[in-house]
C-alpha positions as CSV (number, residue, x, y, z in Angstrom):
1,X,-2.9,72.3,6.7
2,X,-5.5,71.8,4.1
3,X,-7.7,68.3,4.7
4,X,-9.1,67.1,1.6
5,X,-12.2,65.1,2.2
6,X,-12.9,63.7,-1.3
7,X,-9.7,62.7,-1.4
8,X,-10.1,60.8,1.6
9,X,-13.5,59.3,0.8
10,X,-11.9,58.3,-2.8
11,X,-9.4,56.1,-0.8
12,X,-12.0,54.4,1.5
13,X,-13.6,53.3,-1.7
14,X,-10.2,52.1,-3.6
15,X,-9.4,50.1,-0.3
16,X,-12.5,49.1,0.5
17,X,-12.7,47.4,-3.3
18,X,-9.2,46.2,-3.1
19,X,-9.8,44.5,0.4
20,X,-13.2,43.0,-1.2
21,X,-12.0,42.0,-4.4
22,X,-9.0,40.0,-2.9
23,X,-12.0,38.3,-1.3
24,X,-13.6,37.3,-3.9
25,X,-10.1,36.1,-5.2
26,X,-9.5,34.3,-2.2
27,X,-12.9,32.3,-2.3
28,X,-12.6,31.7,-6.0
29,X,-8.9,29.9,-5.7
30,X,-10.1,28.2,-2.2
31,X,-13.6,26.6,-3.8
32,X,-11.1,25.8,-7.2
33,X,-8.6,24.2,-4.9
34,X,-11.1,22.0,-3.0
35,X,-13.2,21.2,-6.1
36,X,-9.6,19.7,-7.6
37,X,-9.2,18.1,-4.0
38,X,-12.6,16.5,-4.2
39,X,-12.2,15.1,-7.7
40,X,-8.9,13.6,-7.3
41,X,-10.5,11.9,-4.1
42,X,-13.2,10.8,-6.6
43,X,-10.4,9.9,-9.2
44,X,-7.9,7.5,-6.3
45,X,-11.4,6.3,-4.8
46,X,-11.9,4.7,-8.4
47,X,-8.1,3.6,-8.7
48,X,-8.3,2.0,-5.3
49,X,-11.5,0.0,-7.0
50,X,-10.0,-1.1,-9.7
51,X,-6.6,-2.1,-8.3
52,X,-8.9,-4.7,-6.4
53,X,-10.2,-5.9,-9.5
54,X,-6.7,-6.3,-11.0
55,X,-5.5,-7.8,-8.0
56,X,-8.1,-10.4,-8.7
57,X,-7.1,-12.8,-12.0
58,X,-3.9,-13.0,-10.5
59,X,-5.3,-14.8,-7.2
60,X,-7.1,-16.8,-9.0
61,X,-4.8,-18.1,-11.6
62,X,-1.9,-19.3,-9.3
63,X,-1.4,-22.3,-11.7
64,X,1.0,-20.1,-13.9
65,X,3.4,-18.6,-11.1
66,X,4.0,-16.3,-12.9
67,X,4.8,-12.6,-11.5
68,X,3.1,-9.9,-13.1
69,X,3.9,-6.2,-13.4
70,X,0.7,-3.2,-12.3
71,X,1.6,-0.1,-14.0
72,X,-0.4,3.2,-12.8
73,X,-0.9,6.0,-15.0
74,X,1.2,8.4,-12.3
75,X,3.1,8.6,-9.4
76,X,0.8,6.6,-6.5
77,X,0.8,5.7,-3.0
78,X,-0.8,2.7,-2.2
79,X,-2.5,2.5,1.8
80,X,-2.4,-1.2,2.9
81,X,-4.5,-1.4,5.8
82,X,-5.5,-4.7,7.9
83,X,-7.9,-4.7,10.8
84,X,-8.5,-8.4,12.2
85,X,-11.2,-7.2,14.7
86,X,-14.1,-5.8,12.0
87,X,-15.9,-8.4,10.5
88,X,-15.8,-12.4,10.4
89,X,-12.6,-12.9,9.1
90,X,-10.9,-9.4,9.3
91,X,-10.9,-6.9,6.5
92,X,-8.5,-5.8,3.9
93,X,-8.6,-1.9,2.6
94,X,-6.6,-0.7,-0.3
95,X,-6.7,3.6,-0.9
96,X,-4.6,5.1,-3.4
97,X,-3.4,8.7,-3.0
98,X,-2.0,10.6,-6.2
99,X,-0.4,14.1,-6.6
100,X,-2.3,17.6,-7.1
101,X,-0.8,20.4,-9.2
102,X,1.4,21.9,-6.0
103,X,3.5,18.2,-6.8
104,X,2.2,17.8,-2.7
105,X,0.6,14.5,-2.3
106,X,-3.4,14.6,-2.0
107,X,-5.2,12.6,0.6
108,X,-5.9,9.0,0.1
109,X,-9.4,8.2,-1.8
110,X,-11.9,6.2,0.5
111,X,-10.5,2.5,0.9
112,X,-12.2,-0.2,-0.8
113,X,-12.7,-3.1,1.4
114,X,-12.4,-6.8,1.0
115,X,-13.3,-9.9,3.4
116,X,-11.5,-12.3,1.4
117,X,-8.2,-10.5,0.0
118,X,-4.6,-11.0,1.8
119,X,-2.4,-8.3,0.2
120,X,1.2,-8.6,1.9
121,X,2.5,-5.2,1.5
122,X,4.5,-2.1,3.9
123,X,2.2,-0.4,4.9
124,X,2.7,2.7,2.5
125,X,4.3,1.8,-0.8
126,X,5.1,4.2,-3.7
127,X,5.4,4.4,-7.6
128,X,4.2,3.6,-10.7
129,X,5.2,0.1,-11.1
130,X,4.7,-2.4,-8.5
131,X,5.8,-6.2,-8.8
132,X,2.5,-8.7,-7.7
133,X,2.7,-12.4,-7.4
134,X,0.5,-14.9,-5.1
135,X,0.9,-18.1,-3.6
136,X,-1.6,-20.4,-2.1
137,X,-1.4,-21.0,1.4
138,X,-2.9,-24.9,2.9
139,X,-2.7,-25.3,6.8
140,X,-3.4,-28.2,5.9
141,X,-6.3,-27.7,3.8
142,X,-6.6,-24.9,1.1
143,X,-7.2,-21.8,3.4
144,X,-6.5,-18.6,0.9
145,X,-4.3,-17.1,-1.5
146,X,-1.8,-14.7,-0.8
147,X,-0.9,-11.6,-2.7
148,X,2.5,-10.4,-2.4
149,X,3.0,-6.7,-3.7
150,X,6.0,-4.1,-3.7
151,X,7.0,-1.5,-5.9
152,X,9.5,-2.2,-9.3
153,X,11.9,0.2,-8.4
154,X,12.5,-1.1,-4.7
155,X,15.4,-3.6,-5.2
156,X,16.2,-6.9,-2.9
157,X,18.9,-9.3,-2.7
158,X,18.7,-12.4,-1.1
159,X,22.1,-13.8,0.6
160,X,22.6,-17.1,0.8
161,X,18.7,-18.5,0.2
162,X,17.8,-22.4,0.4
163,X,17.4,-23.9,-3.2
164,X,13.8,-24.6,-3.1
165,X,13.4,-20.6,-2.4
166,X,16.4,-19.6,-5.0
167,X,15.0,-21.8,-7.4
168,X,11.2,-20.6,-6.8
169,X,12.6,-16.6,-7.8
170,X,14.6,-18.0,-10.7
171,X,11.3,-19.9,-11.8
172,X,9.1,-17.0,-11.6
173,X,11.5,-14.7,-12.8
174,X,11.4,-12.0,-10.2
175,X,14.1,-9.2,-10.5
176,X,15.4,-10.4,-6.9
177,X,19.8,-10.6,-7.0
178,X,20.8,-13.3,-5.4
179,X,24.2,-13.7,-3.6
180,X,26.6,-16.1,-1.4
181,X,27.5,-12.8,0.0
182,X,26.1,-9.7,1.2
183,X,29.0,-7.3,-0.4
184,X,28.2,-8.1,-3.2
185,X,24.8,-6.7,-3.3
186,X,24.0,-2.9,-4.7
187,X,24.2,-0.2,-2.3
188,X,20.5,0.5,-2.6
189,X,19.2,-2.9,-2.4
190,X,17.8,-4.4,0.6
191,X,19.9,-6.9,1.9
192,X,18.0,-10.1,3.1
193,X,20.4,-12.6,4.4
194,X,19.9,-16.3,5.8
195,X,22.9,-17.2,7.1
196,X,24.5,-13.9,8.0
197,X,23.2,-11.1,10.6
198,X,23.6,-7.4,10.2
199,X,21.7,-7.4,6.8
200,X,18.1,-5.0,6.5
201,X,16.4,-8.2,7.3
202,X,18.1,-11.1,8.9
203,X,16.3,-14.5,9.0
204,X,17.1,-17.9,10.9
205,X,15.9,-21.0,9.5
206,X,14.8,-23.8,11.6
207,X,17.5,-26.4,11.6
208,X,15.3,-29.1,9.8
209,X,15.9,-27.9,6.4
210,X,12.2,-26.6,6.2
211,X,11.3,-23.3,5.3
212,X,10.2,-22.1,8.7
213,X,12.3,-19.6,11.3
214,X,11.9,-16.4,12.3
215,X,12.6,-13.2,10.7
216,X,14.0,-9.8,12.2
217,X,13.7,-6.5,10.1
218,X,16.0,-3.3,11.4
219,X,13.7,-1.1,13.7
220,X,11.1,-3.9,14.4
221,X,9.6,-7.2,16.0
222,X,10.5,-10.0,15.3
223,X,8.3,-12.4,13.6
224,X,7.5,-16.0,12.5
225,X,6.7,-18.2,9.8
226,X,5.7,-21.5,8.6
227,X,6.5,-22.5,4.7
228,X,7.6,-20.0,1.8
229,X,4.4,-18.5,1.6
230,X,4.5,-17.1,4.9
231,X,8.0,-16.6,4.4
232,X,7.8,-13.9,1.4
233,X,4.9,-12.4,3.2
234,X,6.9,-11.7,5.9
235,X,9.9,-10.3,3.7
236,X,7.7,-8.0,1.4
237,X,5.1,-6.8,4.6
238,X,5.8,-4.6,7.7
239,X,5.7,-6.8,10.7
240,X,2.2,-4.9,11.4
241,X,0.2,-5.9,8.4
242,X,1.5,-9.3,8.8
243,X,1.1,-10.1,12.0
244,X,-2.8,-9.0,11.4
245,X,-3.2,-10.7,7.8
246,X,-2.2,-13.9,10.1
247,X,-4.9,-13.5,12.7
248,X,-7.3,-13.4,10.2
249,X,-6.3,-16.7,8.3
250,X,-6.6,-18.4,11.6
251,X,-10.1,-17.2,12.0
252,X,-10.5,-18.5,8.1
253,X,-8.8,-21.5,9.0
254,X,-10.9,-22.3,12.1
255,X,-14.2,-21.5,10.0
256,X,-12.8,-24.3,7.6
257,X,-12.0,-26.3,10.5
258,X,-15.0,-26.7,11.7
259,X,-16.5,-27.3,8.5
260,X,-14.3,-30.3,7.8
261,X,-15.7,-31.5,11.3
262,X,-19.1,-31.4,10.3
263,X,-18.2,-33.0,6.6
264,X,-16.1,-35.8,8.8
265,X,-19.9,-36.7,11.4
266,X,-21.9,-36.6,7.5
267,X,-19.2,-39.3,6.4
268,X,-19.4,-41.1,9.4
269,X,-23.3,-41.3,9.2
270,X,-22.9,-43.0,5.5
271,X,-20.1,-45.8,6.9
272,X,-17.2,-44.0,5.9
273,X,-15.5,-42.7,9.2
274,X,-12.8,-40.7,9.4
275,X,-12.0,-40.7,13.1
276,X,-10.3,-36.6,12.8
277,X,-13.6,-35.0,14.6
278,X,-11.3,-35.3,18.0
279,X,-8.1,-33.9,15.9
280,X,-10.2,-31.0,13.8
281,X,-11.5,-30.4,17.5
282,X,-8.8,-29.5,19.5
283,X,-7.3,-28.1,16.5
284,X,-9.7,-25.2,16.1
285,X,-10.0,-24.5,19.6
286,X,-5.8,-23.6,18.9
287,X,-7.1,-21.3,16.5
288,X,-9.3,-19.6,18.1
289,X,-6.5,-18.6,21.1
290,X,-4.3,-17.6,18.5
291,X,-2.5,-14.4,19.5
292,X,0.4,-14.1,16.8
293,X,3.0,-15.7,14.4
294,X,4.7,-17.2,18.0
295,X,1.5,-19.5,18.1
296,X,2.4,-21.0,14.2
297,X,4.6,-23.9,15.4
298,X,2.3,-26.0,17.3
299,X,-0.3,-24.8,14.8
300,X,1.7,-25.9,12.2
301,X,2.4,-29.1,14.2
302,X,-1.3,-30.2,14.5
303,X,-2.1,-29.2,10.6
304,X,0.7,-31.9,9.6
305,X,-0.9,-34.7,11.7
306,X,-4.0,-34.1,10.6
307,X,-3.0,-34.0,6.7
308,X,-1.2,-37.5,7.2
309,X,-4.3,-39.0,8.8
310,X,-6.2,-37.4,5.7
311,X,-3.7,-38.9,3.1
312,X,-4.8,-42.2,4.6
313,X,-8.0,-41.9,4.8
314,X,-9.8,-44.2,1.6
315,X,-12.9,-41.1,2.0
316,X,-10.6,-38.0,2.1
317,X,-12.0,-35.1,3.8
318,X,-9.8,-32.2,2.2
């Protein structure tokens, strides 16, 4: 047998090469990939921005009631996170996540945080059109607006509603069907009924003809609300973000609470008493024990006393 040396060190250098070369390869296409990563973090950081900034003409300018349509250049997926514990009222973050070139979705951008935002939401929500509309929410003073967001493509229909709510989705023209019965809703709608059960969110309405009940979605807790703006929060939020969005109105509400107090000694110092410290007392002491939507009744309760006593009042505090 005839060993061939050069031949031998010719292939150690060919391999050798190959092995580096796919190296070099591998390192180009892995610092490529990440750079891409990095920017579109950049790129759904800015997004996430300037969704809050959209997000903000339409809390503000509530007197038109109007729902608006937010179109994104492409395919998104908005992050709605709530934490009630961080901060003096709780915080709101918004990320947005978009596509890289494998059509995989790319990690959220870094959330932009707001202290004074309430954006009712699931907790993930996907597309390029989303529906937005806000209502204000009093309890029984002004307390915050809330934003109500869910993508266009994500149908409901509402079975059986009471009038004043039928009447608000006809008045603000949102692309909600509405029903006596739940057959008669498409297949790929979500069915929300209020008289039936069985439905992909059932709700029971308190027997005074108010808007307030409880509402039960398939797979989840079940929750409770006070007036239609609690009401569509419920409908277009998971029962998580809720439930935290509401534990940090009541920490709004009991800030406002006790500034109301303080407004009602001033007025009482310049002959003009009010005679609500002892109500606006023991009413924000119930806010600061409140624990979830369960607490809302009696909450409710108290805020409706202490708005009649206001409308009676010849110095009004709210």
């Amino acid at each position: 047998m005839i060993f061939n040396k050069k031949a031998l060190e010719f292939s150690f250098s060919w391999i050798f090469a190959i092995i580096v070369g796919a190296v070099i390869i591998f390192l180009a296409v892995y610092a490529s990939t990440e750079f891409i990563k990095t920017e579109k973090t950049k790129q759904d950081t800015v997004l996430g921005k300037q969704l809050g900034i959209i997000l903000t003409p339409i809390e503000t300018n509530l007197e038109t009631g109007k729902i608006t349509k937010i179109s994104i250049p492409e395919e998104t997926r908005i992050y709605n996170e709530c934490k009630s514990s961080q901060g003096t009222f709780g915080t709101q973050k918004i990320s947005l996540a978009t596509k890289l070139l494998n059509d995989e979705w790319g990690k959220p951008g870094f959330p932009s945080t707001f202290n004074n935002k309430y954006i009712f939401s699931q907790d993930v929500i996907e597309g390029k059109e989303y529906f937005v509309f806000a209502k204000p929410f009093n309890m029984p003073f002004k307390i915050a607006d809330l934003i109500y967001l869910w993508p266009s493509d994500e149908n409901f229909c509402f079975v059986n509603p009471p009038r004043e709510i039928e009447d608000e989705i006809l008045d603000l023209g949102i692309s909600i069907n509405i029903t006596s019965s739940a057959s008669e809703c498409k297949k790929e709608a979500k069915k929300v009924c209020f008289t039936t059960s069985g439905c992909d969110i059932d709700i029971s309405l308190d027997s005074s003809g108010n808007i307030k009940g409880s509402l039960k979605k398939k797979f989840a807790d079940r929750v409770y609300f006070e007036t239609s703006a609690l009401l569509y929060a419920a409908i277009f939020s998971s029962p998580e973000v809720y439930e935290c969005h509401l534990k940090r109105l009541m920490k709004r509400t009991s800030e406002l609470s006790l500034l109301y107090y303080s407004k009602s000694l001033l007025l009482n110092s310049k002959g003009c008493a009010s005679n609500l410290e002892v109500d606006l007392s023991s009413y924000t002491n119930k806010l600061f024990a409140f624990n979830s939507s369960l607490d809302l009744r009696e909450l409710f309760f108290d805020a409706e006393i202490i708005r009649r006593k206001n409308e009676a009042l010849s110095c009004k505090l709210f």
